[in-house]
BALOBA-1460 file (C-alpha; in Angstrom, 3 decimals):
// residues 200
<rec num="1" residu="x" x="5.189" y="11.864" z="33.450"/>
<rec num="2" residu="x" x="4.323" y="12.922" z="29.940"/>
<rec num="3" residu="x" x="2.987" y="10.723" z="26.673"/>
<rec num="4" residu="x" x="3.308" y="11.692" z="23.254"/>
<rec num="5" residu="x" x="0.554" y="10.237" z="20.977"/>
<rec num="6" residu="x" x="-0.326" y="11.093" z="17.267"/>
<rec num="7" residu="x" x="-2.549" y="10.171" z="14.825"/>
<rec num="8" residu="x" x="-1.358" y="9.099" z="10.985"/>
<rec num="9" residu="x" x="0.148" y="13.000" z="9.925"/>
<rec num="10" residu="x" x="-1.494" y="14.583" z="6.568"/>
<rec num="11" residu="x" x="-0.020" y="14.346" z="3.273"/>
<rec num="12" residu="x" x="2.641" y="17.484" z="3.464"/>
<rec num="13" residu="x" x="3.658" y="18.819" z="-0.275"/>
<rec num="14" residu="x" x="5.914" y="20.890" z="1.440"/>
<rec num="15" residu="x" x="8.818" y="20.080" z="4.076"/>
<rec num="16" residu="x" x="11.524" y="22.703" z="6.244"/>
<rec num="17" residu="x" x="15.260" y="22.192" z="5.515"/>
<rec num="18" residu="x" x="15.578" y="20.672" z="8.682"/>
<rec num="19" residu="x" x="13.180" y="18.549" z="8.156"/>
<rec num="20" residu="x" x="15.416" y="17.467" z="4.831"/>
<rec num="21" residu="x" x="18.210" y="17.734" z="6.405"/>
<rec num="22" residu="x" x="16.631" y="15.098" z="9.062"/>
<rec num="23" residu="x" x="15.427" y="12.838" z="6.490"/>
<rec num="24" residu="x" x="18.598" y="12.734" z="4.890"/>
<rec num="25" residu="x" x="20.255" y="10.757" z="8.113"/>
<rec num="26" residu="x" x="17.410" y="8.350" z="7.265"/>
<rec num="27" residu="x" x="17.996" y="4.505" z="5.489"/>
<rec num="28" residu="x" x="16.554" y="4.946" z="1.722"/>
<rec num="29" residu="x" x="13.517" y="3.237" z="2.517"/>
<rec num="30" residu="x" x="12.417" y="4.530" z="5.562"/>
<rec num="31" residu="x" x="13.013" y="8.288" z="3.617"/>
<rec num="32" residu="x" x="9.593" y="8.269" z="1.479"/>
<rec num="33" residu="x" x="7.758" y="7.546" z="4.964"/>
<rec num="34" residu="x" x="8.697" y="10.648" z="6.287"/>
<rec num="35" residu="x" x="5.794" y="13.055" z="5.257"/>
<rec num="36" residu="x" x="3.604" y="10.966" z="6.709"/>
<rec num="37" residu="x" x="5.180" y="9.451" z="9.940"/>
<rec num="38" residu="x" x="7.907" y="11.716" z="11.483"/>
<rec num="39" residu="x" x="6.480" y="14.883" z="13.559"/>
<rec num="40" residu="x" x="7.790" y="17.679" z="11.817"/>
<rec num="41" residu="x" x="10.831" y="19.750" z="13.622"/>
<rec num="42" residu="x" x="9.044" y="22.882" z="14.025"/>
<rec num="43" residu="x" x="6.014" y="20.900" z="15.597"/>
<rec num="44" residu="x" x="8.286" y="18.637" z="17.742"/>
<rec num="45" residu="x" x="10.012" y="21.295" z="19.515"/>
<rec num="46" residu="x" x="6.598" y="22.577" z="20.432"/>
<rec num="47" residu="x" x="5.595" y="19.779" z="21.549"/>
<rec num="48" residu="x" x="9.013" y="19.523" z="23.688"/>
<rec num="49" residu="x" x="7.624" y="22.246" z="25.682"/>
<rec num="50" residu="x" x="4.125" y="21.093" z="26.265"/>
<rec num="51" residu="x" x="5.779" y="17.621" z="27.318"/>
<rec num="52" residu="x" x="8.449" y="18.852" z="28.925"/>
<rec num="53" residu="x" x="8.183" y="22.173" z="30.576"/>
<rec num="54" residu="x" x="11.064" y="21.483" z="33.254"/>
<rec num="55" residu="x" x="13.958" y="19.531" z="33.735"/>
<rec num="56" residu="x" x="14.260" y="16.088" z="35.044"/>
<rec num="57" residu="x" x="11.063" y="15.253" z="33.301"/>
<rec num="58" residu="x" x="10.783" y="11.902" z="31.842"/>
<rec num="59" residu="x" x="8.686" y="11.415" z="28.507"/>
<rec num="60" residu="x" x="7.060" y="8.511" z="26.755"/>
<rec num="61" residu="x" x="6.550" y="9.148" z="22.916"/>
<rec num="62" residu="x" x="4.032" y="6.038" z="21.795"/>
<rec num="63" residu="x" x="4.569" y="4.967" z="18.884"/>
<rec num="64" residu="x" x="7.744" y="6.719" z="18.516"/>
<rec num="65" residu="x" x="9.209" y="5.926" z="14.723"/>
<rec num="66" residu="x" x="12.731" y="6.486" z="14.162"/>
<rec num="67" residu="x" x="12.589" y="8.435" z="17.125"/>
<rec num="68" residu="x" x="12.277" y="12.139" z="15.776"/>
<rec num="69" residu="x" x="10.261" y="13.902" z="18.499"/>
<rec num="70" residu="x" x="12.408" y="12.116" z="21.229"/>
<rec num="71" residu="x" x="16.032" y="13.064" z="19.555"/>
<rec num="72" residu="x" x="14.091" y="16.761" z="19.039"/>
<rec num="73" residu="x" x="13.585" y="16.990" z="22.710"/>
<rec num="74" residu="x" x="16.348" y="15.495" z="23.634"/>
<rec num="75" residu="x" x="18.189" y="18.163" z="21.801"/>
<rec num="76" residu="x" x="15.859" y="20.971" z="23.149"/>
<rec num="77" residu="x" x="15.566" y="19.746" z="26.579"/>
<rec num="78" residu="x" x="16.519" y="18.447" z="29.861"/>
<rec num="79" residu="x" x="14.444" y="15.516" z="30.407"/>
<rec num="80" residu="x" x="14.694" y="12.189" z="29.624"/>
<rec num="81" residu="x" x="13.331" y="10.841" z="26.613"/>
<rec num="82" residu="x" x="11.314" y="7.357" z="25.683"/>
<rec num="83" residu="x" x="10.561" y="5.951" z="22.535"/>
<rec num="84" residu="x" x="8.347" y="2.882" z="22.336"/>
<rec num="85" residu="x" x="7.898" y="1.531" z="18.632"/>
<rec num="86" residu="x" x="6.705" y="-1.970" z="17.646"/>
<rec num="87" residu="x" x="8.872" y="-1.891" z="14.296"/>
<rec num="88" residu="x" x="11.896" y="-3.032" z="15.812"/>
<rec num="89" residu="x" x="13.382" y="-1.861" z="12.337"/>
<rec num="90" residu="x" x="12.638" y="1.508" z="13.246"/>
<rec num="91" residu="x" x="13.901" y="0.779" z="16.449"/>
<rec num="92" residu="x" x="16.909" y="0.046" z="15.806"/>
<rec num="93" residu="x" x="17.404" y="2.868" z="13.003"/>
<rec num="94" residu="x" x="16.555" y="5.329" z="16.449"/>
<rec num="95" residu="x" x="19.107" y="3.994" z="18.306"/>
<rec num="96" residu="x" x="21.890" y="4.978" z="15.941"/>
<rec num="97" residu="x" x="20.288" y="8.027" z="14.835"/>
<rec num="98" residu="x" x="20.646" y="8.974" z="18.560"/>
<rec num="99" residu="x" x="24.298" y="7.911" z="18.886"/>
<rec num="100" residu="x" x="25.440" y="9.679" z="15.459"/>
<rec num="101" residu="x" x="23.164" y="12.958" z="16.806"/>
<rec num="102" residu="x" x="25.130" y="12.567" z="20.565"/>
<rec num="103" residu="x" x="21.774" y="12.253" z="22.437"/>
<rec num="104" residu="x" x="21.841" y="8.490" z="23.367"/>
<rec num="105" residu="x" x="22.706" y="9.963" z="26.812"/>
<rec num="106" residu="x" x="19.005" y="11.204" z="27.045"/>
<rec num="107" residu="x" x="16.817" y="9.163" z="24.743"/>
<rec num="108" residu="x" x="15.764" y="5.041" z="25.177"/>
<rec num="109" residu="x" x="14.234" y="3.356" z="22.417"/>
<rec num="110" residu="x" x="11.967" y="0.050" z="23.226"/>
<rec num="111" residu="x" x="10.836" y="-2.264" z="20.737"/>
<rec num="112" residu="x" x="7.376" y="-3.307" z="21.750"/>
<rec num="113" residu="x" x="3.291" y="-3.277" z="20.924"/>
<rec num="114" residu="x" x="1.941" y="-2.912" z="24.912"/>
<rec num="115" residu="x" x="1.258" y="0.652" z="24.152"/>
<rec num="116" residu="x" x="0.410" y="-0.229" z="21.180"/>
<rec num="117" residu="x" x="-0.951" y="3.099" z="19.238"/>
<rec num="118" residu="x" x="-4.163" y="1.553" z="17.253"/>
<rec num="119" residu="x" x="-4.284" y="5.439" z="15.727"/>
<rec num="120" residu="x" x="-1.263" y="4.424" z="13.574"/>
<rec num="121" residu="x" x="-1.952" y="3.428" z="9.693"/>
<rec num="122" residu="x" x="0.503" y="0.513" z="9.132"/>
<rec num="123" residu="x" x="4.240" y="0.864" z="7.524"/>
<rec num="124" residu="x" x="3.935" y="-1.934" z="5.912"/>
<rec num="125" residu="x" x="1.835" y="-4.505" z="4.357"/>
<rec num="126" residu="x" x="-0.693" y="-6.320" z="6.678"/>
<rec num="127" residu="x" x="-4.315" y="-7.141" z="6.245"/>
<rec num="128" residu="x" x="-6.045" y="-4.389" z="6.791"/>
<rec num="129" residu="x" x="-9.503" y="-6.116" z="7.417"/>
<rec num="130" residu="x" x="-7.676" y="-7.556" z="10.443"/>
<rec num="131" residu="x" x="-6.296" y="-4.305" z="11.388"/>
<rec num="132" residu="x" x="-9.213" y="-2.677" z="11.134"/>
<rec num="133" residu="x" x="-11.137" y="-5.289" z="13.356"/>
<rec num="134" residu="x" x="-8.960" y="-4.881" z="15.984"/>
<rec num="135" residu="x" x="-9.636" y="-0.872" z="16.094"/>
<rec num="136" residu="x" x="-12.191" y="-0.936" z="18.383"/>
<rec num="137" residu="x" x="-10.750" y="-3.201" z="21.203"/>
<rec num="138" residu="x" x="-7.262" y="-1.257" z="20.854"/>
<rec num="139" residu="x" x="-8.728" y="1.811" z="21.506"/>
<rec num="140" residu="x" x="-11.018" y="0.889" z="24.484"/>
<rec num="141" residu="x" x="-7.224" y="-0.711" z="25.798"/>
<rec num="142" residu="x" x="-5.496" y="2.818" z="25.103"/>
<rec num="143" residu="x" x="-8.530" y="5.084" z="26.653"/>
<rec num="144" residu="x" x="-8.182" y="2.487" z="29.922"/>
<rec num="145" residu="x" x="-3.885" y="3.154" z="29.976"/>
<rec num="146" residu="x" x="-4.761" y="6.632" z="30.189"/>
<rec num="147" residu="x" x="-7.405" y="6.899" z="32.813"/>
<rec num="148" residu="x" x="-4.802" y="4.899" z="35.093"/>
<rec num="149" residu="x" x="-1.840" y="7.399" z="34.812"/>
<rec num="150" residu="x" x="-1.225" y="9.129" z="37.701"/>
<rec num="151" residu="x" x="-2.477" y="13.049" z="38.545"/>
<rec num="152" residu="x" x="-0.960" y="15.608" z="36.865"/>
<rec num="153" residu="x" x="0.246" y="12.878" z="33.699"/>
<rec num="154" residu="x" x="0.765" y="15.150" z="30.629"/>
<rec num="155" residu="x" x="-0.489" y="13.295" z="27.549"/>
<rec num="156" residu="x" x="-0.047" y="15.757" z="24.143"/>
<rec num="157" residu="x" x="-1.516" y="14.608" z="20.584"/>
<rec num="158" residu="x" x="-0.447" y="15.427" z="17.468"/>
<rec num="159" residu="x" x="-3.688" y="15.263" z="14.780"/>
<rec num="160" residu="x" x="-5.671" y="14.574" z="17.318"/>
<rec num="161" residu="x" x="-6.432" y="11.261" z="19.668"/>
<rec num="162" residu="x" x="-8.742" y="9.501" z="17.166"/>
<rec num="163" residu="x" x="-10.759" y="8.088" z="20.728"/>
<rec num="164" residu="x" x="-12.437" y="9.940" z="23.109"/>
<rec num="165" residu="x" x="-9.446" y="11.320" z="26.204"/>
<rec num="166" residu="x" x="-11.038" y="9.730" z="29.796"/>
<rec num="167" residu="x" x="-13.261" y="12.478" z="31.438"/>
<rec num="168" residu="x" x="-10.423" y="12.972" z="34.228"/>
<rec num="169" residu="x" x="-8.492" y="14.940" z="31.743"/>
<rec num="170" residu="x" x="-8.700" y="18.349" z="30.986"/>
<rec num="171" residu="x" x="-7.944" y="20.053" z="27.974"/>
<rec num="172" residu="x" x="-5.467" y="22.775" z="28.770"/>
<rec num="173" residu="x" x="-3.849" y="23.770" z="25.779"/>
<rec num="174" residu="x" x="-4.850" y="23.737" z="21.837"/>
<rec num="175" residu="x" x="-3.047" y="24.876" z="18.869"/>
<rec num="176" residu="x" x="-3.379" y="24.693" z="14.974"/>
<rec num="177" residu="x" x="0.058" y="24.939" z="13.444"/>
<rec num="178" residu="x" x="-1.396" y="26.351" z="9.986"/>
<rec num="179" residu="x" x="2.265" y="26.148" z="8.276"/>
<rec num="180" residu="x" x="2.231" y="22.536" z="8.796"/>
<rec num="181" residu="x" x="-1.301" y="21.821" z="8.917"/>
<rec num="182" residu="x" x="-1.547" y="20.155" z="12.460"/>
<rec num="183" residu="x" x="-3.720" y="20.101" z="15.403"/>
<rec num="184" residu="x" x="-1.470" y="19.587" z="18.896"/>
<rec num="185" residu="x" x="-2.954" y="19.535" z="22.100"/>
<rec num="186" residu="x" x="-1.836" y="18.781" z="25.795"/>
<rec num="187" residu="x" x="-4.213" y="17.015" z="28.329"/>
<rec num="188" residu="x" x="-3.549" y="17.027" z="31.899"/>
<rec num="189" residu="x" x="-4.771" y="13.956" z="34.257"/>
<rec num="190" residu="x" x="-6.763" y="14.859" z="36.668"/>
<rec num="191" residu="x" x="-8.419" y="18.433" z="38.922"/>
<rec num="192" residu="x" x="-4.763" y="19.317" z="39.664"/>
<rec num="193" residu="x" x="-4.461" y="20.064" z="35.838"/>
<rec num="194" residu="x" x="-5.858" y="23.340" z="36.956"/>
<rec num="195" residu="x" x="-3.062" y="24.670" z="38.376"/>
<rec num="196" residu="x" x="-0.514" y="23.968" z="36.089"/>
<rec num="197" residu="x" x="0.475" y="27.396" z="34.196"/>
<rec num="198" residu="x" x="1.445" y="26.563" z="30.215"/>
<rec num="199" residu="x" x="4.060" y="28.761" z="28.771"/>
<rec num="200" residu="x" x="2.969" y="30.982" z="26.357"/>
């Protein structure tokens, strides 16, 4: 099992062609949310193999958009790809982005807030006295989901966590992507994260 989880992405002046090219596929108005929401190409297919290092793997991107990283992998992978996304607007938008890209085959999109990602800055209006009050809780809810996953659960995030990981993870891999201006990591559940080799 592997998670995907990101923080809010910085401001990018600049994006790739395939990025463009991406965005392009996109409804007008979810377009101009792009350089802050949607993982970057070049930083989802690294991801893809931190997440998904073999085939048959099945992955869980929280908070998953209009399902960028998981059409990515999909695309540069062999496992199976989840998206989970509480903007059932977006959810829908993944579902025929992944038809029209021929990955439906490989990817799920689920409209729903259980794994709620309380990292994310809102798409839309909403009180944000009320989001911000329920921070706290959200995170403590999140940090709880990941001390349950099972040994050897792969969790990577993108910007950082934005909580503090459960001590029965290890830190195996860190990398700034200075072209983009990201932080990605992968976390491994558990003392068997030891003997898992990352590729280089």
């Amino acid at each position: 099992m592997a998670i995907s989880m990101r923080r809010n992405l910085p401001e990018r002046r600049a994006t790739s062609t395939t990025d463009r090219a991406f965005d392009r596929l996109l409804p007008e108005a979810l377009r101009r949310l792009s350089y802050m929401h949607w993982t970057p190409i070049e930083v989802a297919i690294r991801a893809t193999t931190l997440l998904c290092p073999s085939s048959g793997m099945r992955i869980l991107d929280v908070g998953s958009g209009v399902g960028k990283l998981c059409m990515v992998g999909a695309m540069s992978s062999e496992g199976l790809w989840y998206g989970v996304e509480q903007h059932e607007t977006l959810v829908h938008t993944a579902c025929e982005l992944a038809g029209a890209l021929g990955v439906a085959d490989r990817t799920r999109f689920l409209h729903g807030d259980d794994l709620y990602n309380p990292f994310e800055v809102p798409l839309f209006d909403v009180d944000h006295g009320q989001h911000l009050l329920d921070f706290r809780l959200k995170v403590a809810g999140v940090q709880d989901r990941l001390a349950a996953l099972p040994e050897r659960a792969r969790v990577v995030t993108l910007q950082g966590f934005g909580g503090v990981m459960p001590r029965s993870y290890e830190l195996l891999y860190h990398e700034r992507i200075a072209a983009a201006g990201l932080d990605l990591a992968l976390w491994v559940q558990g003392a068997a994260a030891r003997t898992i080799t990352e590729p280089s």
